[in-house]
Every structure is written in C-alpha cells, then in structure tokens.
C-alpha positions in Angstrom: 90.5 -137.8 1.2 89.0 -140.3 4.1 87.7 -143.2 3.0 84.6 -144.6 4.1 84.4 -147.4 6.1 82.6 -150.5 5.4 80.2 -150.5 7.6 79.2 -146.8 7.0 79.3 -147.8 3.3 76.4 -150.7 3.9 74.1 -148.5 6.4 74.0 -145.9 3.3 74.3 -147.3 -0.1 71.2 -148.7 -1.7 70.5 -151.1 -4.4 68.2 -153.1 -6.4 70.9 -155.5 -7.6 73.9 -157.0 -5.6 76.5 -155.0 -5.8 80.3 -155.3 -5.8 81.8 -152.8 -4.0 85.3 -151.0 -4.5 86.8 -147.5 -3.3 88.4 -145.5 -5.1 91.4 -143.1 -4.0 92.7 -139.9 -5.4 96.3 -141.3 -6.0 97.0 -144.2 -7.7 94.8 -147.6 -6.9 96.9 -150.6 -6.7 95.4 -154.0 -7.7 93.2 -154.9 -5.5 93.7 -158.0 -3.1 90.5 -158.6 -1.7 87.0 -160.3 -3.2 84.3 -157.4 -3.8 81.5 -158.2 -1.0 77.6 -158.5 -2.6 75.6 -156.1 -0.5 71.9 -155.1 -0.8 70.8 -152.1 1.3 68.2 -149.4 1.5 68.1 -146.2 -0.1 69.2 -143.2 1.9 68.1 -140.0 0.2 70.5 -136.6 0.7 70.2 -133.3 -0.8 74.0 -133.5 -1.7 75.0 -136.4 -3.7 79.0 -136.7 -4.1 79.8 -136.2 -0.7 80.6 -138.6 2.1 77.2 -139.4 3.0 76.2 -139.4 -0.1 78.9 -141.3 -2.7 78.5 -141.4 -6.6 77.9 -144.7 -7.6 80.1 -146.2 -10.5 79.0 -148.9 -12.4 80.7 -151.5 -14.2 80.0 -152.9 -16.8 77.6 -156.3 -15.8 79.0 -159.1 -14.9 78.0 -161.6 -12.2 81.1 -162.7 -11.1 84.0 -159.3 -11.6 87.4 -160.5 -11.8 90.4 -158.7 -10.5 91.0 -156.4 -13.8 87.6 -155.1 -13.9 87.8 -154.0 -10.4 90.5 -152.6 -10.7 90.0 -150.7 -13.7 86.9 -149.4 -11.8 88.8 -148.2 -8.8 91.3 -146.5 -11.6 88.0 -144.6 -13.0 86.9 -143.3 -9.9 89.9 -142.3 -8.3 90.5 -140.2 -11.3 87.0 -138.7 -10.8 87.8 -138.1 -7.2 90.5 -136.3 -7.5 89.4 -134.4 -10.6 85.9 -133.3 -9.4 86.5 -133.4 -5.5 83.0 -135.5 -5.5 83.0 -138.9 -3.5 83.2 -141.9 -5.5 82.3 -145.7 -4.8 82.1 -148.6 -7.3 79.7 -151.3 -8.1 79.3 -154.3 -10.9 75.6 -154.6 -10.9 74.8 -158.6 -12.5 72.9 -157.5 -15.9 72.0 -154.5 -17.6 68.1 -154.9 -16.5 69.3 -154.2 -13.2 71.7 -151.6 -14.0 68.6 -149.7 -15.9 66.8 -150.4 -12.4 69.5 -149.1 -10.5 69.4 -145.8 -12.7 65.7 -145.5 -12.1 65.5 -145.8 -8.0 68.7 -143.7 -7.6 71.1 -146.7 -7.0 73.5 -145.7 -10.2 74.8 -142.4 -11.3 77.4 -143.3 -13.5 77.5 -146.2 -16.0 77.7 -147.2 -20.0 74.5 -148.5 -21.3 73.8 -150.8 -24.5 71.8 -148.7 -27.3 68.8 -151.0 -26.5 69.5 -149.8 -22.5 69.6 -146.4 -22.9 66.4 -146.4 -24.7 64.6 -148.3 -21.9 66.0 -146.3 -19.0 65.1 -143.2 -21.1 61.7 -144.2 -20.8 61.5 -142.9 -17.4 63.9 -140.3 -18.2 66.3 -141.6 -15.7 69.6 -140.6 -17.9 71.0 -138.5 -20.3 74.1 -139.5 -22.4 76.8 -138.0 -21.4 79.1 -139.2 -23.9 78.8 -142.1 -27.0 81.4 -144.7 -27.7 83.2 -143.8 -31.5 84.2 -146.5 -33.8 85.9 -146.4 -37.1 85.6 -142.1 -36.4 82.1 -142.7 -36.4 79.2 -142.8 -33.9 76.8 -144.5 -35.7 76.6 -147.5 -38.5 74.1 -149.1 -40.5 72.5 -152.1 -41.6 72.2 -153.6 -45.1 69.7 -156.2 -47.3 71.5 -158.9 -48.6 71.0 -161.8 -51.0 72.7 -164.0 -53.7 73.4 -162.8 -56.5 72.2 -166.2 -58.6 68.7 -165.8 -57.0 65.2 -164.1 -58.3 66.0 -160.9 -56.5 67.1 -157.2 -58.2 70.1 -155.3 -56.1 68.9 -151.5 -55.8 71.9 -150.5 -53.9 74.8 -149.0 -56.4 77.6 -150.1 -55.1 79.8 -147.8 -56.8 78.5 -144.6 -55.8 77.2 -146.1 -52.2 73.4 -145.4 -52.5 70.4 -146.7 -53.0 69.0 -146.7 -56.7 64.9 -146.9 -55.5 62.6 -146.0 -52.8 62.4 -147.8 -49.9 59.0 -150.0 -50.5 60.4 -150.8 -54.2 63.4 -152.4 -52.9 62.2 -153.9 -49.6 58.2 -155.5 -51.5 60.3 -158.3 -53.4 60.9 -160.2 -49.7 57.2 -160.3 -49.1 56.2 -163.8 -47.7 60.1 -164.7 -48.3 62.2 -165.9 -45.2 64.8 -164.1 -44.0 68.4 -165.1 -41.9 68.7 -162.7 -38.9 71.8 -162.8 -36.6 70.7 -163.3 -33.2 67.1 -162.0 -31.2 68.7 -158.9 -30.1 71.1 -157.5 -32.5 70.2 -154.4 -34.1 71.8 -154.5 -37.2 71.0 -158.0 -37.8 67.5 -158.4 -36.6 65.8 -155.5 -34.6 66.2 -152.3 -37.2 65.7 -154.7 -40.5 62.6 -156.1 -38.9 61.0 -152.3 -37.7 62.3 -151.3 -41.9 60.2 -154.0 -43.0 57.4 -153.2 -40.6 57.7 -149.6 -41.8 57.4 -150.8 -45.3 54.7 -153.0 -44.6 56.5 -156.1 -45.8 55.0 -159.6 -44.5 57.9 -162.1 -44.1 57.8 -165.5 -43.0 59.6 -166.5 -39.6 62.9 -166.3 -40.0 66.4 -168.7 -39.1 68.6 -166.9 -36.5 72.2 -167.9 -37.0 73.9 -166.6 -33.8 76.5 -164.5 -35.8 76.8 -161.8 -38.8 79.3 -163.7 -40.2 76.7 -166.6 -40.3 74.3 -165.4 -42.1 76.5 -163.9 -45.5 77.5 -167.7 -44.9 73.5 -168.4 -45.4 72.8 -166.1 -48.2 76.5 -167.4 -49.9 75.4 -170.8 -49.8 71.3 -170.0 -51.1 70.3 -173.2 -49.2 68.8 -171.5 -45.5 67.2 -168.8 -46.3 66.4 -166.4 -48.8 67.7 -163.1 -47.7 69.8 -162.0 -44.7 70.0 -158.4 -42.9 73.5 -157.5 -41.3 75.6 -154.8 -40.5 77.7 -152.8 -42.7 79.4 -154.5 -44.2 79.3 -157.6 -42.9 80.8 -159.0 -46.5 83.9 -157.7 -44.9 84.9 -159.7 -41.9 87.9 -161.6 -40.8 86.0 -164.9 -40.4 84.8 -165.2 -44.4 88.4 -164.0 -46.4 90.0 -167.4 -46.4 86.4 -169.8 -47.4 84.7 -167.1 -49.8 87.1 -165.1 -51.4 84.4 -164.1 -53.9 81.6 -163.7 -51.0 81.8 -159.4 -52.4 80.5 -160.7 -55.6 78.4 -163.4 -55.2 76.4 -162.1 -51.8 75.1 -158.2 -53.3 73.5 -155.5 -51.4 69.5 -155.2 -52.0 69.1 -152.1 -49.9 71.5 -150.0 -47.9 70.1 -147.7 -44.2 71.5 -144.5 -43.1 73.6 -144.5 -40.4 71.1 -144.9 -37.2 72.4 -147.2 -35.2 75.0 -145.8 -32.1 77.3 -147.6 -29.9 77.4 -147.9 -26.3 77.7 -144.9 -24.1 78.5 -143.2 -21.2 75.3 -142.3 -18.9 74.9 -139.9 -16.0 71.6 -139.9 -13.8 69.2 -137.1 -14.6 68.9 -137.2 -10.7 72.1 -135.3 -10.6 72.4 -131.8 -11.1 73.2 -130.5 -14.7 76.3 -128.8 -13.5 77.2 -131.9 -11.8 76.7 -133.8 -15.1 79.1 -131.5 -16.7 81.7 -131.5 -14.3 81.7 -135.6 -14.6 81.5 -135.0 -18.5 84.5 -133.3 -18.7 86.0 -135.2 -16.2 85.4 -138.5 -18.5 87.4 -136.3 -21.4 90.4 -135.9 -19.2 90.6 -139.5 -18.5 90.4 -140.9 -22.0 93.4 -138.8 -22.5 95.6 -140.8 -20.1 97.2 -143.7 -21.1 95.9 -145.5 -17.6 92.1 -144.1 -18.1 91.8 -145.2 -21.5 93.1 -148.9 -20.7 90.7 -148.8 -17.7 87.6 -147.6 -19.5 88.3 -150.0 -21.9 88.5 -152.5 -19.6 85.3 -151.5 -18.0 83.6 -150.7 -20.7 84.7 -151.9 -24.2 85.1 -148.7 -25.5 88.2 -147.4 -27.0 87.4 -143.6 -28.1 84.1 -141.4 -26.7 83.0 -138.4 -28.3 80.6 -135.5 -26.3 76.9 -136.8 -27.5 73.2 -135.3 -27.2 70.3 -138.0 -26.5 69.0 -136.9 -30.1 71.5 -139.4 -31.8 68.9 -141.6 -30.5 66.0 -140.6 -32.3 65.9 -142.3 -35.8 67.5 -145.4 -33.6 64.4 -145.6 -31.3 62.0 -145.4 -34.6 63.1 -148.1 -36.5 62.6 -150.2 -32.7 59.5 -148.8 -32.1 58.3 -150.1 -35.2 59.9 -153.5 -34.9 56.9 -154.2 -32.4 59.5 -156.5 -30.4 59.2 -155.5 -26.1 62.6 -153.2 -25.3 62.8 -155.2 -22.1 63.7 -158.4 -23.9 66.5 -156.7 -25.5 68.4 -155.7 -22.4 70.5 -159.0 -20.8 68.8 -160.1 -18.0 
C-alpha cells in the first residue's frame, strides 16, 4: 500500500491538539528511528474516510511527550488495521484526554480508548460509541464500598458472608450525616465521584472531606480512626498489596458499611459516530483479531493499558453516568487536562 508523504499528510490532516504523527504499514513496523513531528492543520472534509485522502486517525493514549514504545506500538495497531480492513491508517498521541474528546467532536479522531469519565463527556455530543470495553478480573464493571472502623459509633449493614447488603440504602448511608469522610483523589470514581453522587442520592449532608491521593490510603485512614471518620473505595480496597505486611488484621478491624452494584466500567475502545456503522464494525472486529495476536495484545497494552476487551454497548454506561450526574461535580474536571 503507498504511503503518504509528509507533506501530503500536513496539507490534509486536521487537529485541535498537537499531534504526533506515525504511519502505519501492512507488514510488519520496525521500531521507529525518527522523533514524531507536532503538527496542527485544518480540517479537510471527504465523503470517504479511510482512504488516502482521507486517513483514519489513531489515537494514543495521551501523553505529551510519546516515547519510542508507544509509537511503535501505535504503528503495530494500525498496520494491523491496514491490512485487515484495507482502510488508510495514520497515528497520533493527542497531549490530554480533553483534547482527545475534542478531537472526537471536530472529526480530528476516529479511533481511540477513552477514560469512563471521557466517554461520558464526548457522549454528550454524541461524538462516539464504544466499540469495545476493557475486561478485568472477567469482569467489565466493579464497584465501590462504605468503610469504617470497626471500634467506632457506626453499624456495618453489609453481610459479609453472604456478600450483600442487610438494609436499604438511606438506613445504611443516614449514620454519616454531618460526619467527614476520606476520599481517594478529586477524580476517582470508586473513591470519590460515585460515593459522593450515592450520598447525594440519599440526601446525606457530609462535611468536607480529606483526600488522601491513594485507595490504599484511605483503609490506612479509617485503620488508624485518627483522619476521618469514614472512607469510600473500591472493591475491595482491604485487599491490596500495599496493606498485607503493616495490617495484617486491616479485614477485621476496617468493616464494610455498605456495598454498590457493579456500575463502574473500565476504559474502552471508541470509534467516531462520524464513521459509518458498517465501518465501525469492520474496525470492531478488526480490534478482536488483533487482541488475539501475541504482537497486538503487547501493543494495545502498550497503548492503552488494557490487557483483555470484550464487544460492549454504550448502555454499560447508564447506571455509571447516574451516580455522576448526581454527584453535582462538572465532567470536564474529571477528564486530564
């Protein structure tokens, strides 16, 4: 397949972001040797995206300054694509999600994975559809958890042995009114975002809370009794690496007030609604035959951080986007600038 040349690449490609370009090849991409150039151009709009004149764009995933892997693994992704699809593919690493969601909503991005927090704000404009969602544990969605010390004033409604919760939501949640709460960090939805909205939901007051810049952190917090007086993490936060060797009894002393459904998905694989839905299913399936080479799973794990996707409908987004819609916090300021 011919490649592009630079300059044709710059009078056609446009952005919103700088972007670092790569091409792709249908055989196999050997590391590249050369520093991706920043370009900003104007849009050129063509009834026939995929073609020469009109390339796919790739995303990476943000970063201001790539480095040689994740070019690579880009040019890995879309050479695959290339020569699975025949459509023309070109590469960018776009310097923040905000911009990447921009990209997405002037026609500057086709392809790209997208934060939960993301995907809801380009959805907003209905500028993607999920394509495919990133699968952890066999799972595409987790939850969050209530947690506090077992020696303090508060009752557990969680059962631990049969994993569910005992009470109502308002019975469990009332006992933290005017209490003040440990949250992870300003934009993690297990730790701060979803609790919040549950609260909200429940019409429970709470004073301002400590953020602690790590899950781990706060069962630290709510071990200890001496920050705060109740902490919201993921599940199950008890659990991690980081608290085995200093609280070997954290399981019993740290107890679980109140337990969420599963809501809260992983990161994804996007396409632009701009494209046509056959198109979208072509590069769907064409995704699925990658992750099932040893050299496209390294390289969209390099990209992206995922290890395993798993076909998805925008609906595993629903009870996700309600518990953020009723945190009150802006979406915008959730999405790395």
């Amino acid at each position: 397949m011919k490649k592009l040349s630079l300059v044709l690449i710059l009078a056609i490609l446009g952005c919103t972001f700088p972007l670092q370009l790569t091409l792709g090849t249908p055989t196999p991409v050997p590391t590249p040797t050369r520093t991706p150039i920043s370009i900003v151009a104007t849009p050129l709009s063509t009834p026939e995206p995929g073609t020469e004149q009109n390339p796919l764009i790739l995303a990476l995933g943000p970063s201001s300054r790539p480095d040689s892997e994740l070019v690579s693994a880009g040019e890995t992704i879309a050479a695959f694509i290339e020569s699975h699809t025949g459509y023309r593919v070109v590469t960018v690493a776009p310097s923040s999600e905000s911009a990447l969601v921009d990209a997405f909503r002037t026609g500057n991005a086709h392809i790209a994975s997208l934060s939960p927090f993301g995907y809801l704000l380009a959805h907003k404009d209905e500028s993607v559809a999920v394509a495919l969602a990133s699968v952890r544990d066999g799972q595409l969605l987790y939850g969050f958890q209530f947690i506090v010390n077992r020696d303090g004033e508060f009752k557990s409604y969680f059962d631990e042995t049969r994993n569910e919760n005992t009470e109502e939501l308002v019975t469990a949640l009332e006992q933290f009114t005017e209490k003040k709460p440990c949250w992870s960090d300003a934009t993690s939805p297990s730790g701060y975002v979803l609790p919040l909205g549950l609260l909200n939901q429940a019409q429970v007051e709470v004073r301002s809370g400590a953020f602690l810049e790590g899950q781990p952190s706060v069962v630290r917090a709510v071990y200890a009794a001496d920050i705060c007086d109740f902490g919201a993490t993921f599940i199950d936060a008890r659990n991690s690496p980081a608290l085995e060797a200093d609280y070997p009894d954290v399981m019993d002393k740290v107890i679980v007030v109140w337990r969420s459904e599963a809501v809260i998905p992983y990161e994804n694989i996007s396409l632009s609604n701009r494209l046509p839905l056959e198109m979208r299913r072509v590069l769907q399936r064409a995704f699925i035959d990658l992750m099932l080479t040893p050299e496209g799973k390294a390289a969209i794990q390099t990209a992206y951080g995922i290890n395993e996707l798993q076909i998805a409908e925008d609906s595993i987004y629903d009870e996700f986007k309600n518990y953020v819609d009723a945190s009150k916090l802006d979406l915008s300021d959730l999405v790395q600038e």
